[in-house]
N, C-alpha and C positions, 0 to 999 in steps of 0.2 A: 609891241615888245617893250615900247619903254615903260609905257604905264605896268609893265606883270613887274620890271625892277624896281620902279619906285613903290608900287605894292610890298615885294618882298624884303624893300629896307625897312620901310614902314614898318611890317612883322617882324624881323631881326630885332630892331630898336625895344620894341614893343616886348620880346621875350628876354632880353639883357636886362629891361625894368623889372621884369618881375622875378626874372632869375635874383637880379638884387635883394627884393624885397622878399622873397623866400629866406634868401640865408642870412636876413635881417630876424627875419619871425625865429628863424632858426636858433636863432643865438639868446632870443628872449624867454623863447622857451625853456632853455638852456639854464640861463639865470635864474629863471621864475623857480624849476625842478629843484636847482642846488639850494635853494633857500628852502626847502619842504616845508618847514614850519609855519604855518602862518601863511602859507601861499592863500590866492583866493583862486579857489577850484576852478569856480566860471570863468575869470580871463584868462587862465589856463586852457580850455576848453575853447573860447571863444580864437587865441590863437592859433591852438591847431588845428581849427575846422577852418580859418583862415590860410592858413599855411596850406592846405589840403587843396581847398580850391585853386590856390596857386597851382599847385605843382599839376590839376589836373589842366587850367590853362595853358600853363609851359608846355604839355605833354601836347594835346591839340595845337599849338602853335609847331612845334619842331614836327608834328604830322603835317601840316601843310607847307611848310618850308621843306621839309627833309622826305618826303615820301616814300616810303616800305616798299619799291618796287621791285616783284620778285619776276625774275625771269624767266 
């Protein structure tokens, strides 16, 4: 039982980092758009395909921490 807790800190910790670095990407993205002019497509591109895999990580991570158990 203690090792399933230190497992589930270990994930906690682990979905806070990247919940961070979601709304880090989020905010670049942000910047990058409000400048349009001149933006360069591809790191536009390359941070939302970033930011994506994030959010699919976070999703998987709060599935195994949080489990959809229907009664």
């Amino acid at each position: 039982m203690d090792r399933k807790m230190e497992e589930d800190e270990i994930l906690r910790v682990e979905l806070e980092v990247l919940k961070h670095e979601h709304r880090d990407l989020d905010e670049s993205v942000r910047a990058l758009q409000e400048r349009a002019a001149g933006t360069d497509m591809l790191t536009l591109q390359r941070l939302k395909r970033r930011k994506l895999a994030l959010k699919d990580r976070i999703a998987a991570l709060e599935d195994r921490l949080f489990p959809d158990i229907i009664a």
